[in-house]
Structures are given as structure tokens and as C-alpha cells.
C-alpha positions as CSV (number, residue, x, y, z in Angstrom):
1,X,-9.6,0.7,-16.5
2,X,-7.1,3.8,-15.8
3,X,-6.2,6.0,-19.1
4,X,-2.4,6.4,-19.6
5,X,-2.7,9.8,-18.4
6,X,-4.3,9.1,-15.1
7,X,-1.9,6.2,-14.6
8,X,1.2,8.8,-15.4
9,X,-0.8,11.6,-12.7
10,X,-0.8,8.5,-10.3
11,X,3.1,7.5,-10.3
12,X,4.2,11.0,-10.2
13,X,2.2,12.4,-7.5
14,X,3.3,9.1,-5.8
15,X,6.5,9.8,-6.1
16,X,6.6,13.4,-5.5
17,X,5.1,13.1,-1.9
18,X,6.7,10.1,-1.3
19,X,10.1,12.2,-2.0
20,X,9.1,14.7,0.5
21,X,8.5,12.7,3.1
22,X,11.0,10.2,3.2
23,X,14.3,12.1,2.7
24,X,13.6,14.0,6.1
25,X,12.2,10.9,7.9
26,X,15.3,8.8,6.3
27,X,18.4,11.3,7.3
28,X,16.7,11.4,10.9
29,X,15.9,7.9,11.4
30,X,19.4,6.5,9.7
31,X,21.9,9.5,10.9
32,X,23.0,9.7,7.7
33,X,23.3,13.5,5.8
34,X,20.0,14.3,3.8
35,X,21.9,14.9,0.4
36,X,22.5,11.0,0.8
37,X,19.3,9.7,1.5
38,X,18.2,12.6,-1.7
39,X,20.4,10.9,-3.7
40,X,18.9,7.2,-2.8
41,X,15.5,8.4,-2.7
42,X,16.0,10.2,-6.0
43,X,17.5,6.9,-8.0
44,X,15.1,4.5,-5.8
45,X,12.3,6.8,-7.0
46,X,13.1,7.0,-10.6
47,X,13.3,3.1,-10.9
48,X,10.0,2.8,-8.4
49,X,8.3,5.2,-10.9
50,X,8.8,3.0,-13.7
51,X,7.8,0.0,-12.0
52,X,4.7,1.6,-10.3
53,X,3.6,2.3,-13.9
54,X,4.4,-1.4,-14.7
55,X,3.2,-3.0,-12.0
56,X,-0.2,-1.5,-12.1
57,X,-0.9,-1.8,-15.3
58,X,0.0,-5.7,-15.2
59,X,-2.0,-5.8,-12.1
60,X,-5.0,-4.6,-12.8
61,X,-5.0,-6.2,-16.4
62,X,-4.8,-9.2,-14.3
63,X,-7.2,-7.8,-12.1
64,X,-10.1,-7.7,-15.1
65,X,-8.8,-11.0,-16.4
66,X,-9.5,-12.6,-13.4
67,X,-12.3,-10.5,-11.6
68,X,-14.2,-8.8,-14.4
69,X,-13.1,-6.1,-12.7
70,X,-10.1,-3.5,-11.3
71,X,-12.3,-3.0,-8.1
72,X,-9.8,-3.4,-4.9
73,X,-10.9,-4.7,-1.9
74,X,-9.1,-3.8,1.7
75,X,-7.6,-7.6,1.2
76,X,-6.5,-7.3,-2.4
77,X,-5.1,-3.0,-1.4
78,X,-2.8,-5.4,0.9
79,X,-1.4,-8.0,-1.6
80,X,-1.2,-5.3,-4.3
81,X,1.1,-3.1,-1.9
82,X,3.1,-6.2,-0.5
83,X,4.0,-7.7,-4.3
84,X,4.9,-4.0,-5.3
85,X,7.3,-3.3,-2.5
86,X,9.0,-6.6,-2.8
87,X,9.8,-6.1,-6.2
88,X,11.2,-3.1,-5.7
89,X,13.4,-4.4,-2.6
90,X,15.4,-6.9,-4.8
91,X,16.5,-3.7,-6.9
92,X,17.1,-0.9,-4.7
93,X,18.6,-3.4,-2.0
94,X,22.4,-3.5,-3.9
95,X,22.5,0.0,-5.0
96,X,21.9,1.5,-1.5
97,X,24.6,-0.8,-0.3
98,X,27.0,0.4,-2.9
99,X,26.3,4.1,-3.0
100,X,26.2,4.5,1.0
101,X,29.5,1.9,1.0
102,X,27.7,-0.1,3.7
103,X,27.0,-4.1,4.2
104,X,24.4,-5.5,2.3
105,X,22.8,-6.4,5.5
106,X,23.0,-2.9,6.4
107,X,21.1,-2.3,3.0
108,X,18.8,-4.7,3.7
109,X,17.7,-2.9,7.2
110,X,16.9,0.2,5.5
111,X,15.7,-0.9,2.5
112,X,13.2,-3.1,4.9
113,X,12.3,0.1,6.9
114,X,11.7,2.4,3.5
115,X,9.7,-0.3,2.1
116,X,7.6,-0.2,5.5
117,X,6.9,3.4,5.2
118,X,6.5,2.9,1.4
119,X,4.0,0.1,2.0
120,X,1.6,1.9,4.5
121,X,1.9,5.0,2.0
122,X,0.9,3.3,-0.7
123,X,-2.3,1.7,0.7
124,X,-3.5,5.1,2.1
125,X,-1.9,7.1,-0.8
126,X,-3.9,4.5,-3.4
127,X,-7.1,4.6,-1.2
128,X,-6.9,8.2,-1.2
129,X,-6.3,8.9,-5.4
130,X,-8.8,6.3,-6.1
131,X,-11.5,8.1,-3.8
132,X,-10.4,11.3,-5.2
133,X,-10.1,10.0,-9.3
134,X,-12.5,7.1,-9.0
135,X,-11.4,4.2,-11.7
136,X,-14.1,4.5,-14.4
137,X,-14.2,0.9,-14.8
138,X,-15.0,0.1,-11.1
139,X,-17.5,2.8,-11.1
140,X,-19.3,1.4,-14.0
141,X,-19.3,-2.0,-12.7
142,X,-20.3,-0.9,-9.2
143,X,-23.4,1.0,-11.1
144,X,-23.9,-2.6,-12.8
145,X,-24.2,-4.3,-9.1
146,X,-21.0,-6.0,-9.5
């Protein structure tokens, strides 16, 4: 299982590319001025951030519970990233609405289309940090056969 300090290097770096990449790709693809979509990505990424710490922890505690192991397979990458994102949706959905004064539906739409970038991010942003700082528990019980 991940140390506390690998699982704080994980949600940061996360975040901090994440950041980078969807405050351009947000103000272009919603016409709406970069200092707003900062500001939502900022907030958005503060409370994901805490919940990405959350969440994987809980998961993969369930993950060794269950499995006898925090080993991901392709299948259980998918659920892992669909359960996080929709978490995170019934949060960030009413406080986009309120900060950019728009419908909730409106919300909704870009929330859903943040959430898709965020959710094909986060498979090849955890596929990539795990094949870059391999989990020390899957290691050992992938030297065990298992």
C-alpha cells in the first residue's frame, strides 16, 4: 500500500497538471475569460485534492480488503476513475453555477465536460505515476505470483 507521502506527491502533481491544462482548454472551449475558469479550477481543485486523497485511500483499503491486493486492472482503472469523478460532480456542480451566475443546467454541461477530460486524465495520469512510482504492495504481490 501507498505511504502518506507518495499518496500527498500523487494528489498534488494531479492537481498541478491538471490546473495547467484545463484553465486554457476551459476559457477556449466555454468562451468564458481565463481568470474565471482559474478561479473554478482553483476552488474545484482544492476540494478534488482532498477528495483524491480520500478516495484513494478508501479505495484501495477496500481494494486489499477485498482483493488481497491494491493491484488495478484496465477494468477496475475504469470504475476507480468513474466513482471518483462522480463524487466530485455532485460538489463542484452548484458552486460553478453560482460563481459563473449561470443555470444549473448550464453547470451541469460543463461540469460534465470537465469531468470528461478529468476522467481520461486520471486513467492515463494514474497509469503513468503508478508505472513511474510502482505501489510497493502490488509489486511484492506480483513477485509472490499473485
Amino acid at each position: 500500500m501507498r505511504t502518506t507521502r507518495d499518496r500527498i506527491r500523487h494528489a498534488i502533481s494531479f492537481e498541478i497538471i491538471g490546473l495547467l491544462l484545463v484553465v486554457p482548454l476551459g476559457a477556449w472551449a466555454f468562451q468564458t475569460p481565463m481568470q474565471d475558469i482559474g478561479i473554478v479550477a482553483v476552488v474545484s481543485s482544492v476540494l478534488a485534492t482532498g477528495w483524491n486523497f480520500v478516495y484513494n485511500l478508501l479505495f484501495d483499503r477496500t481494494m486489499l480488503r477485498l482483493r488481497g491486493s491494491t493491484r488495478k486492472t484496465i477494468a477496475i482503472r475504469v470504475l476507480h476513475a468513474v466513482l471518483f469523478e462522480i463524487g466530485l460532480l455532485l460538489v463542484l456542480m452548484p458552486f460553478i453555477a453560482w460563481y459563473l451566475g449561470i443555470s444549473l443546467m448550464q453547470a451541469l454541461v460543463m461540469d460534465l465536460a470537465f469531468a470528461g477530460f478529468y476522467l481520461l486524465y486520471a486513467f492515463c495520469f494514474n497509469w503513468a505515476y503508478d508505472l513511474i512510482f510502482p505501489d510497493p504492495g502490488a509489486r511484492r504481490v506480483s513477485a509472490t505470483g499473485g
